[in-house]
N, C-alpha and C positions, 0 to 999 in steps of 0.2 A: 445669312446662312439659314436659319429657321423661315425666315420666310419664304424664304425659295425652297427649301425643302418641304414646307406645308404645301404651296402651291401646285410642287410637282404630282403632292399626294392626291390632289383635288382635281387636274389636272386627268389624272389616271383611273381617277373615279369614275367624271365623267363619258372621259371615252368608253369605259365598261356598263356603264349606262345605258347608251346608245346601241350597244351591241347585244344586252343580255337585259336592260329592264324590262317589268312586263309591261306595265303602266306605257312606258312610250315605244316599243316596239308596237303592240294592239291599237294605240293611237296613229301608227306611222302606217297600219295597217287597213285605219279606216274601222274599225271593233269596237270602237269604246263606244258607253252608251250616254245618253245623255243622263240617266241617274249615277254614272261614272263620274261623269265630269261632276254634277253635283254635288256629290260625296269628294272629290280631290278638293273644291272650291270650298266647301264646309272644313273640309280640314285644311289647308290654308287660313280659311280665317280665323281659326283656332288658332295656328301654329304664327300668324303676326299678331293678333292677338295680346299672344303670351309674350311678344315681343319686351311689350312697357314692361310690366313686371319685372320681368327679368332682367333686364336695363336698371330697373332701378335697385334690383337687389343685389346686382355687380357695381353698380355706380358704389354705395353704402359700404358694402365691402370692400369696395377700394380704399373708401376712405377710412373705416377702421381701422386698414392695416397701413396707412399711412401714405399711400402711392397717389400723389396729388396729379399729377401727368393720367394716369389710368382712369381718376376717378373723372377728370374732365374731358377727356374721351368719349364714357360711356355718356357724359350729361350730354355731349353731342348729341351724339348716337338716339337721344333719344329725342332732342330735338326734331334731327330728321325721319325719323321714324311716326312722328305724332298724326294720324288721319286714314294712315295707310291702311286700317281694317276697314275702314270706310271704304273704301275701294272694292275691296272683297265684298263684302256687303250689297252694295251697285251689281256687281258682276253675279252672285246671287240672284236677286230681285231678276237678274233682263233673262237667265238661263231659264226661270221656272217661266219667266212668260213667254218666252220663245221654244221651247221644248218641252216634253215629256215627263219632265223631271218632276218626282213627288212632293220636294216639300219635308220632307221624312228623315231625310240623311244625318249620319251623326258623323262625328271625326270619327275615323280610323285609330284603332288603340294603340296602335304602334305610334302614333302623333303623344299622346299622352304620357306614353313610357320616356320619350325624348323630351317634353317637358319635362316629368320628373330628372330622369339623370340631366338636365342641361340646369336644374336649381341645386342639386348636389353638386356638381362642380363645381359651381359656383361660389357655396358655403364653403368647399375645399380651399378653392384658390381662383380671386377675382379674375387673374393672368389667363387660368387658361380657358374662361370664355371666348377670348379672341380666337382662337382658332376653331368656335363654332362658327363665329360671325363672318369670319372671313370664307369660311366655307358655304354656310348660307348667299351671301352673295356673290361669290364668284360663281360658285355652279351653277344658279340662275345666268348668268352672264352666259356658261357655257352651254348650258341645254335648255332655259324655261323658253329662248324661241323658238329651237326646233323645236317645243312643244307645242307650244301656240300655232305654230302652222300644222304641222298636223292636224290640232284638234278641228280647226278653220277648215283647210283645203281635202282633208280625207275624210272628216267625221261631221260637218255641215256645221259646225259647230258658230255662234253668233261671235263674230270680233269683240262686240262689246260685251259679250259677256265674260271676256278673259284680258280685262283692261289691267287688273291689279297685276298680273303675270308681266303683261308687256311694258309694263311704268316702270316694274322692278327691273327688266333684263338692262331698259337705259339708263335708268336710278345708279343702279352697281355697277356700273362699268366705272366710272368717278370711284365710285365707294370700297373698289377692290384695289385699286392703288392706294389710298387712302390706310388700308388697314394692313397692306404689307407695311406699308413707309412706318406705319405704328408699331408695328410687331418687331420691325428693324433697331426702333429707336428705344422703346419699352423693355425686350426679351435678351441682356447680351447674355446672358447663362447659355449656356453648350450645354447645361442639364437638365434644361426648359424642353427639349425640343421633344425628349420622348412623350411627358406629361401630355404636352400638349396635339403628340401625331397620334396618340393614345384616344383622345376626347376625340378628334376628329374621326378615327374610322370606328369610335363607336357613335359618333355623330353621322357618320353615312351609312350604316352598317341599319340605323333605324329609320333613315331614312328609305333604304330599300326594302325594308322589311313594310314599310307604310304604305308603297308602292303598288307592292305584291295585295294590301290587304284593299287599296282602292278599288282594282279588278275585281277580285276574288273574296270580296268581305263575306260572304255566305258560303264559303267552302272552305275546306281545311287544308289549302296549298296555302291558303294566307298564311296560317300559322306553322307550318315548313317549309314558309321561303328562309335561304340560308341568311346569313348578318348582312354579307355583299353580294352583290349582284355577279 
């Protein structure tokens, strides 16, 4: 019940994505620049990055609070997560040498605010990181290829410089059944499920707000794009 009701949320997200983000609308348009693209790839590799960390400070906290099952999840979790900023990194490096791109870009603030609240929820309650995670990967699954191709076929953009994007869409497609089957087995509380559809749309809610600030980092629409798209 909670994960199907997360998923429908995710689900709904996406398709409003598609419909109203700026980031891949201007991409589907063929707009975005290549110091666009730079600045998204700079805050991805931020944003997997912070991945370990946070893996390991939900792992700990599981095991403080004694949830043995959760806390060997996360130790997965970060087994297969281990290299993957390397990738980013790669996909850096081929962008500045094939385009335009300065070299200069820093993550988008809104990437750093969702770090912060995603280590508070965490100290909250280990449980409801999952419903970050499962949202980070399925919504890759749902839209980071209709990104890639955009950015590829409308904005000239190099394949290989958006390898981490396209490893992850195939990565999580495994990784999204995985973490329903978890949340099934892990979450039976029917009073989990606000906590947690709570984290999630303030987990997408900064995700479009990050979105908004990739485009528009130097103007103040960044900073009045609304929580959702």
């Amino acid at each position: 019940m909670i994960a199907d009701a997360l998923r429908l949320e995710i689900e709904a997200h996406a398709e409003r994505v598609r419909q109203r983000n700026p980031f891949l609308l201007k991409a589907a348009a063929g707009q975005v620049s290549p110091v666009e693209v730079e600045r998204y790839l700079v805050t991805l590799h931020y944003m997997i990055a912070r991945t370990h960390p946070n893996l390991v400070r939900a792992r700990e906290r599981a095991r403080e609070a004694g949830l043995v099952a959760l806390e060997g999840y996360y130790a997965e979790k970060l087994r297969e997560e281990t290299g993957h900023d390397r990738w980013a990194e790669h996909d850096l490096e081929v962008l500045r040498r094939s385009s335009g791109a300065t070299g200069r870009c820093e993550p988008v603030p809104a990437a750093e605010e969702l770090d912060a609240f995603l280590s508070a929820t965490i100290d909250r309650d280990p449980v409801l990181y999952l419903a970050y995670v499962l949202w980070a990967e399925y919504f890759t699954v749902l839209a980071g290829g209709e990104l890639a191709q955009h950015l590829v076929g409308a904005c000239d953009i190099a394949p290989e410089a958006l390898t981490c994007l396209v490893k992850h869409v195939e990565l999580d497609k495994d990784h999204t059944e995985e973490n329903l089957d978890v949340l099934d087995a892990l979450v039976a509380d029917p009073q989990m499920l606000d906590p947690l559809r709570q984290v999630l749309l303030e987990s997408m809610g900064l995700f479009d707000r990050l979105c908004a600030q990739v485009v528009e980092a130097d103007g103040p629409a960044a900073d009045r794009q609304v929580a959702s798209c």
